[in-house]
N, C-alpha and C positions, 0 to 999 in steps of 0.2 A: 164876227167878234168886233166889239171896238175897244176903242182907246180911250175909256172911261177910267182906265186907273183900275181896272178890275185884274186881277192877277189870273191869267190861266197856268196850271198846275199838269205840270206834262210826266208823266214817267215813261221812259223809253227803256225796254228790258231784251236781253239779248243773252246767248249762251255765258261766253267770258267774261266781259266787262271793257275790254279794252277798247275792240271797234267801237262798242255803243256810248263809250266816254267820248270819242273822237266828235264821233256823230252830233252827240246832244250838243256838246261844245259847238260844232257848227251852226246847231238850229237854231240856237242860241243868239250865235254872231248875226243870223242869217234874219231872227225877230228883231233882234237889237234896230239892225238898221232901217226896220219898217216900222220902229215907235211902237211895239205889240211889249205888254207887258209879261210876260211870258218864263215861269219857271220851269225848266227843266232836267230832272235826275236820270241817269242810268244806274239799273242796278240789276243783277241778276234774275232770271225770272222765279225763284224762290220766294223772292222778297215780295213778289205780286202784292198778296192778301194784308201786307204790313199799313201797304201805301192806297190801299182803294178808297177809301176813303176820305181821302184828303186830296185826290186827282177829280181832273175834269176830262181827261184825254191821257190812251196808253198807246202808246208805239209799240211795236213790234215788232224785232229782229226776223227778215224775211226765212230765214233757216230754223223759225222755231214756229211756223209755220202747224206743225203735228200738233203741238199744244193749242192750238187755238179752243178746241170744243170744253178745252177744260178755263180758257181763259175768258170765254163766253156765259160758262157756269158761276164764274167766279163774278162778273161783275153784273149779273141778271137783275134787278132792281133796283140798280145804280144808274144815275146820269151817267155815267161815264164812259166816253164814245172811245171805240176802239178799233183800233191801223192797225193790219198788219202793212208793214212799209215794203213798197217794192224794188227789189234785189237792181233795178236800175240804177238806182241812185245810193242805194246801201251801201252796193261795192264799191263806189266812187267815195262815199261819205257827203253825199252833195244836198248839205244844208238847207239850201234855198228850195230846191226839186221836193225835200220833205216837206218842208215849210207848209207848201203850195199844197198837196197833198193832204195835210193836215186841219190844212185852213178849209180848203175845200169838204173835207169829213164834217167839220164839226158846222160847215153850214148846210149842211145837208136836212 
């Protein structure tokens, strides 16, 4: 990814809402300081099909895990590369450890 000014479009979805606010807030802080233009929402995984559209990259809360085949289905002919994130760094909320993980996804 570079820093063309190009916005990437992140949805990061988890059970509650609350850890994965923390989170995005982190990833957030964690793009900020690398110059990565980088939008990021958490929102309950209900809300999926609202936002595909409009993302480029979906995170995914390591405990919703069981939904993946349905989140796989959901985004089949879409660009849009999708994480599930590993409970390493989830349970910590550690931003940057996302980041890196993410970053690495989408050059994959």
């Amino acid at each position: 990814m570079s820093n063309t000014g190009e916005m990437l479009n992140v949805l990061l979805i988890c059970g509650s809402g609350a850890s994965s606010g923390f989170m995005a807030a982190n990833i957030r802080k964690a793009a900020k300081k690398r110059n990565l233009n980088m939008d990021i929402k958490a929102r309950g995984e209900a809300e999926i099909e609202n936002y595909i559209n409009d993302i480029d990259a979906l995170l995914v809360g390591p405990h919703l895990a069981y939904i993946m085949d349905d989140i796989n289905e959901l985004t089949k002919g879409t660009d849009v590369k999708v994480l599930l994130m590993k409970s390493s760094y989830y349970s910590t909320l550690d931003g940057e450890a996302a980041l890196d993980d993410l970053l690495s996804e989408l050059n994959s």
